[in-house]
Each structure stands twice: as structure tokens, then as C-alpha cells.
N, C-alpha and C positions, 0 to 999 in steps of 0.2 A: 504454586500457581502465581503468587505472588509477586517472584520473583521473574518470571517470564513475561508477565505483562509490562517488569519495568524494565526488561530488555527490549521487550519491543517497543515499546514509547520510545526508549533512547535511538535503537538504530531505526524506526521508522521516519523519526523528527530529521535526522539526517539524512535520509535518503531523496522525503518528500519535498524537504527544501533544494536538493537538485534535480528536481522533477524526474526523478526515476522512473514512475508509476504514471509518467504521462497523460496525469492529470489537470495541471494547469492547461495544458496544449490542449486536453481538450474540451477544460472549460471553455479558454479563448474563441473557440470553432464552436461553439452551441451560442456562447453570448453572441458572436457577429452574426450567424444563422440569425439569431433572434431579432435581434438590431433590424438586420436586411429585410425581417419579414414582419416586423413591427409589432413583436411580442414581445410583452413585459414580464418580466420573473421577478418573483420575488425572492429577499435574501435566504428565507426560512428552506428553498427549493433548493439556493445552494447547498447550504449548509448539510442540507439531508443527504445531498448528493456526498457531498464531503465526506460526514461519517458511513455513508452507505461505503464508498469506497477503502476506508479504512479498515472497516471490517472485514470487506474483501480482501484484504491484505492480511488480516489476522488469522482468518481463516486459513489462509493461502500457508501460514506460517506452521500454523496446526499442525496439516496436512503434513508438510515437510518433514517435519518432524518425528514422525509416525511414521513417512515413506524413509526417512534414513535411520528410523531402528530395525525397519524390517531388512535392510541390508540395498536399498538402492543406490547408487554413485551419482551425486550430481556436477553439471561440468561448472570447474571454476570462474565462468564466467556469469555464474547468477552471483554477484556479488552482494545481494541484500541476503539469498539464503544463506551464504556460507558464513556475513559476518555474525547471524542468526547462533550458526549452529559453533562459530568461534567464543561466541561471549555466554553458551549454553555448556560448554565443554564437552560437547555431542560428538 
């Protein structure tokens, strides 16, 4: 298990910093919402959100995983799943 969590760290660091998972975008659209309506957030909400989302994504990768032992095809354009399942040797 060990060894999957540090594949995920690597290709998610990579993917999040080109906002793959289209989470900064829509950070950006909740802070201007907030702004516009003159609510204050605090960092600790980000943050929550941040790991709540990564998790999301951990999960997500789980899932994959177990859907491509049982024999499902996925199409080459999820490219986060498949570099997943490249550095998995899946």
C-alpha cells in the first residue's frame, strides 16, 4: 500500500499543479462569489476543501483500480488514470 500512496502523491502533484481536477478554477469562482457577497473565509475552510478534494481523487483512484482488475477498458484520454495504472504496472 505503501507503495501506491507514493505513486499517487507523485502523479497527483503533477497533474494538480496543471489544474487537472479543476480545482483552482473553482476556487477562484467561490472566492469572487464571496468577495461579491461580502463573506469572509477562513484559511482552515480552504485547506479542508483542498484535502477533502484530494481524497476525492484518492478514492477515485481506488475505485479505478479494482474497476480495471475486473476487466473494464478505460478510454485513453483520462490521462491521470492511465499514467495511475502505467507507474502501477496494471
Amino acid at each position: 500500500m505503501e507503495n501506491l500512496d507514493a505513486v499517487f502523491e507523485a502523479v497527483y502533484k503533477k497533474y494538480n499543479s496543471k489544474d487537472y481536477f479543476s480545482i483552482k478554477g473553482c476556487l477562484r469562482n467561490k472566492f469572487s462569489w464571496a468577495k461579491e457577497n461580502n463573506i469572509s473565509y477562513k484559511y482552515s475552510e480552504v485547506k479542508k476543501y483542498l484535502l477533502n478534494e484530494k481524497q476525492k481523487a484518492y478514492n477515485m483512484m481506488l475505485k479505478r483500480i479494482d474497476e480495471k482488475k475486473s476487466g473494464i477498458v478505460f478510454p485513453k484520454r483520462e490521462k491521470f488514470t492511465w499514467e495511475i495504472f502505467n507507474k502501477l504496472s496494471i
